[in-house]
C-alpha positions as CSV (number, residue, x, y, z in Angstrom):
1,X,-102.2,140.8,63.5
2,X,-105.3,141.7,65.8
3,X,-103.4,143.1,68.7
4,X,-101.5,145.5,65.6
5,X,-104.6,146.8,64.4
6,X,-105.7,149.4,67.5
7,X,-102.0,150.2,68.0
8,X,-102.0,151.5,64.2
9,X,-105.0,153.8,65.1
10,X,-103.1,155.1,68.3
11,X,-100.1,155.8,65.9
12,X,-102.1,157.4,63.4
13,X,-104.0,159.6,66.2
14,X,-100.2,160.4,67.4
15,X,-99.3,161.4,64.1
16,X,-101.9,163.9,63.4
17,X,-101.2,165.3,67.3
18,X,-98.1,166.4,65.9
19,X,-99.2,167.4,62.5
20,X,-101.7,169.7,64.6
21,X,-98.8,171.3,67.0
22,X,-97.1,171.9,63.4
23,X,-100.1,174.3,62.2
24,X,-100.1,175.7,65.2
25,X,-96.6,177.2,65.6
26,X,-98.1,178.7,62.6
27,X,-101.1,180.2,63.9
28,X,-103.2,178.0,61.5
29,X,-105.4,177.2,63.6
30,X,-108.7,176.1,60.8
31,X,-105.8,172.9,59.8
32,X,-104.6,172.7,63.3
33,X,-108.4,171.9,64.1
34,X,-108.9,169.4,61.1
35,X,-105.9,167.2,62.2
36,X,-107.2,167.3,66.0
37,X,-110.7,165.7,64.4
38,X,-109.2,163.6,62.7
39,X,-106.8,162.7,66.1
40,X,-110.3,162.3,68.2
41,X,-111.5,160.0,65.3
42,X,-108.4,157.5,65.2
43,X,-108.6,157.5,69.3
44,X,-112.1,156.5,68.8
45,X,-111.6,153.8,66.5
46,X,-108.6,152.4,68.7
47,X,-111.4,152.1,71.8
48,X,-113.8,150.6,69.1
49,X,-111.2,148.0,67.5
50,X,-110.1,147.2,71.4
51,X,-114.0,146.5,72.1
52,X,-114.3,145.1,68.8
53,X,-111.8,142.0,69.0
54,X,-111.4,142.1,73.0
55,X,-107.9,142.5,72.8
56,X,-106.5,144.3,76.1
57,X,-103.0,144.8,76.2
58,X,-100.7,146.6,78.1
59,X,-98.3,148.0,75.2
60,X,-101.2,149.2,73.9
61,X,-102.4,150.8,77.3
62,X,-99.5,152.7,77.9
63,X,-99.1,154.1,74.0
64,X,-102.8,154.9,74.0
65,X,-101.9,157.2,76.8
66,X,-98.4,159.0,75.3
67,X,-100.2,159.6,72.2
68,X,-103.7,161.2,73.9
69,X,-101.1,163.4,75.9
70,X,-99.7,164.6,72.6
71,X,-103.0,165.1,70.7
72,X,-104.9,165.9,73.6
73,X,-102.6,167.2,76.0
74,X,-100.0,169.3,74.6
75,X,-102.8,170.3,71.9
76,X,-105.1,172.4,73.6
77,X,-102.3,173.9,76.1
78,X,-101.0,175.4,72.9
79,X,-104.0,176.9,71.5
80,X,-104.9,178.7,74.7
81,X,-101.3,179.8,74.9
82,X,-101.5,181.4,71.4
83,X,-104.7,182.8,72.0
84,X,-103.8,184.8,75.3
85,X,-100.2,185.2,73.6
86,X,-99.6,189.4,73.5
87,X,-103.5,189.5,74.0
88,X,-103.6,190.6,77.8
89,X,-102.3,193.3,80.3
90,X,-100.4,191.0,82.1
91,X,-97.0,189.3,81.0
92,X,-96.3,185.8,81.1
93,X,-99.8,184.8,81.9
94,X,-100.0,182.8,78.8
95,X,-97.9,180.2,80.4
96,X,-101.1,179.3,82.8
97,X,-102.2,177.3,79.5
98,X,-99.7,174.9,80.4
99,X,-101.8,173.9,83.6
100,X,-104.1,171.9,80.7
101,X,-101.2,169.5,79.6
102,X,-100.1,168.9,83.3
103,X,-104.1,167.9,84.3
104,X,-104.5,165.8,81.4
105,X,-101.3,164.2,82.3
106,X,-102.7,163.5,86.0
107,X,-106.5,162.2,84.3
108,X,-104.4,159.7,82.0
109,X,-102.0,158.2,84.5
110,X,-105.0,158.2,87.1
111,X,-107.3,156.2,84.3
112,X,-104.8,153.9,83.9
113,X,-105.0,153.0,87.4
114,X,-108.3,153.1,88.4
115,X,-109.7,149.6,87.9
116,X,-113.5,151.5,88.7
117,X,-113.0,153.9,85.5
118,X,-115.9,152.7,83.7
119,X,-119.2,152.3,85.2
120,X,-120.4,149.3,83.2
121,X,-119.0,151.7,80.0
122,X,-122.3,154.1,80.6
123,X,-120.3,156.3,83.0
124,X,-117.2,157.9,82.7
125,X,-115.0,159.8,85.7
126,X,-114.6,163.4,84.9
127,X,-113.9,165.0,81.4
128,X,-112.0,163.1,78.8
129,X,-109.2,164.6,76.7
130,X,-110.4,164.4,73.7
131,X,-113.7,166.6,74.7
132,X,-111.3,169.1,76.5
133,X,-109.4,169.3,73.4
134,X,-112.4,169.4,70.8
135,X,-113.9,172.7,73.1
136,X,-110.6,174.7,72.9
137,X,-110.0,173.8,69.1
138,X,-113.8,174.7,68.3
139,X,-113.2,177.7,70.2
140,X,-109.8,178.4,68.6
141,X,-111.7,178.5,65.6
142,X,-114.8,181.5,66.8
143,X,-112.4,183.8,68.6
144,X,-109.7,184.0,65.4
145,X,-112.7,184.0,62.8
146,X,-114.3,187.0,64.9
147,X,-117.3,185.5,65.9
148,X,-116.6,186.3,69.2
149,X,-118.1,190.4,70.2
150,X,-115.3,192.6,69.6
151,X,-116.4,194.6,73.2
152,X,-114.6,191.1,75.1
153,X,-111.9,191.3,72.3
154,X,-111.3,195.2,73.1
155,X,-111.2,194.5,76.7
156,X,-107.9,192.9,77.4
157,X,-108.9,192.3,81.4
158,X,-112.5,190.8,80.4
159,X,-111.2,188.6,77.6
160,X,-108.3,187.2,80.0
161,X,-110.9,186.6,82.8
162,X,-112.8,184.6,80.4
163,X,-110.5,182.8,79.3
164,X,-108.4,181.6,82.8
165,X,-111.7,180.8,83.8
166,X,-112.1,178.3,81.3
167,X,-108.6,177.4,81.6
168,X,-109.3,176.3,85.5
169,X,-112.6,174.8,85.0
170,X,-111.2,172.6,82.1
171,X,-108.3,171.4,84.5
172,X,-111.1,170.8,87.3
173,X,-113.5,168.8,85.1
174,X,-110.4,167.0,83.7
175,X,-109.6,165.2,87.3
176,X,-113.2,165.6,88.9
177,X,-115.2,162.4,90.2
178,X,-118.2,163.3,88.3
179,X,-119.7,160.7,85.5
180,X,-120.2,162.1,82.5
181,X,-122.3,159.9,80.7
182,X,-120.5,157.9,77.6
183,X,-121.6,157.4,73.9
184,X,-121.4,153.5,74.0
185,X,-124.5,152.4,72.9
186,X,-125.3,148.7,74.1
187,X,-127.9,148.6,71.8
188,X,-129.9,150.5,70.3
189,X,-133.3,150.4,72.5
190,X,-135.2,153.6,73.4
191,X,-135.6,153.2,76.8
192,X,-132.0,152.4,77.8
193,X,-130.5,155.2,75.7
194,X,-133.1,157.8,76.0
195,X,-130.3,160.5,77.4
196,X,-127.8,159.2,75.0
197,X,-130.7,160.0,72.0
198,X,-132.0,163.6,73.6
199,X,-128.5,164.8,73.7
200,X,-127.7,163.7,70.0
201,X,-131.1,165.3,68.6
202,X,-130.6,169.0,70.7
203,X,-126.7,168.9,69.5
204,X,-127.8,167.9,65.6
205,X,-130.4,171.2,66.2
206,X,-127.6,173.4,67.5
207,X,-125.7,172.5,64.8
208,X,-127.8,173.2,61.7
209,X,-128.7,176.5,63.6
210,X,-125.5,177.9,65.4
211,X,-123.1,176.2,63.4
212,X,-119.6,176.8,64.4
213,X,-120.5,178.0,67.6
214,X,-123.0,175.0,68.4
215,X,-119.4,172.6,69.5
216,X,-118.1,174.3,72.8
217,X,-121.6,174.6,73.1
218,X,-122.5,171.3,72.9
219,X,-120.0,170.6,75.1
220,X,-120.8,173.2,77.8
221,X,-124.6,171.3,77.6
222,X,-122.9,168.1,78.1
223,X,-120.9,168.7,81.2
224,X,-123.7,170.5,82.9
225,X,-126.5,167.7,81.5
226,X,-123.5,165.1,83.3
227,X,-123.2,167.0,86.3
228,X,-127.6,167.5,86.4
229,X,-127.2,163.6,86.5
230,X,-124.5,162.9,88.6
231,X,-126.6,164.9,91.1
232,X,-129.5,163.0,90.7
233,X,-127.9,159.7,90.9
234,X,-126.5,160.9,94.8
235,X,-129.6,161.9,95.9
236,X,-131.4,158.9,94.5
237,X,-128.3,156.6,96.9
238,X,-129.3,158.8,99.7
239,X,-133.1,158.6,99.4
């Protein structure tokens, strides 16, 4: 019965992938975003429950995988696709979306064989799925709610520069070899977490005062805090 118990939360996080691609086709994107939360929630209690009753199997490996490449593959390939979908000067440009779901495919099937993809579960390599997908939902959400200056929106070129730029960057970050620092808290001491606690307190703040916009800004602080680290840590090996 313990070895069922994280495969039901990978099911469940499968299940609200699909309800999510469902809103989508749509254009719903406010309900499409709800399901994804709810998907980045069940994948984080499937890690937890793993941890939890330290139960590693390889069943639950491999549908761990096939359902983050639904909820967090497909996903945000299909929000940036609507989202550049008629919007630009250029046909068929919108298919470059699809360049998310092939990178995330590449980051799962590489974390599934990289034995060094934890770094004593402080550290982990590149961007995770469920990040990539939580900017482009947030995101989804600003540019269709028209909180996003109506001079990029007007601009067909500027607002398709934009957004291939974040459509490459995210496919970088995706298979990079830089740690981005994980929320696994060994305990709960000061001094061991003291990133882990400045970056909770700055994101609550630009929450309560940006609101929607504060997520793909939190996550735009996060990679660059990760990749101000990451730095540090190689010239602290060289020194």
């Amino acid at each position: 019965m313990k070895k069922i118990i994280p495969n039901i939360f990978t099911l469940l996080n499968l299940f609200c992938g699909c309800i999510s691609i469902i809103f989508l086709q749509s254009k719903n994107f406010n309900d499409s975003a709800i399901y994804t939360l709810f998907s980045i929630i069940f994948d984080f209690l499937d890690g937890f429950f793993s941890r939890l009753i330290k139960i590693e199997n390889l069943f639950g490996k491999e549908l761990d995988s096939l359902a983050d490449m639904i909820s967090f593959g497909m996903v945000p390939s299909i929000i940036v696709f609507l989202l550049l979908e008629n919007k630009t000067p250029i046909p068929f440009i919108e298919y470059l979306s699809f360049l998310i779901s092939i990178f995330s495919a590449c980051r799962l099937a590489k974390f599934n064989i990289n034995k060094k993809k934890l770094d004593n579960k402080n550290h982990i390599m590149g961007l995770t799925t469920p990040v990539n997908t939580l900017f482009f939902s947030s995101l989804s959400l600003i540019i269709t709610n028209d909180t996003v200056p109506l001079i990029i929106k007007e601009k067909k070129i500027i607002y398709l520069i934009v957004m291939l730029f974040m459509i490459f960057l995210s496919c970088y970050f995706l298979v990079s070899k830089i740690t981005m620092f994980s929320f696994n808290f060994k305990n709960f001491y000061w001094k061991k977490n003291k990133i882990r606690y400045i970056f909770l307190l700055i994101s609550i703040f630009l929450l309560l005062t940006l609101h929607m916009i504060a997520l793909p800004c939190i996550i735009i602080f996060y990679i660059i805090t990760s990749i101000y680290f990451h730095k540090l840590k190689k010239i602290h090996i060289k020194t």
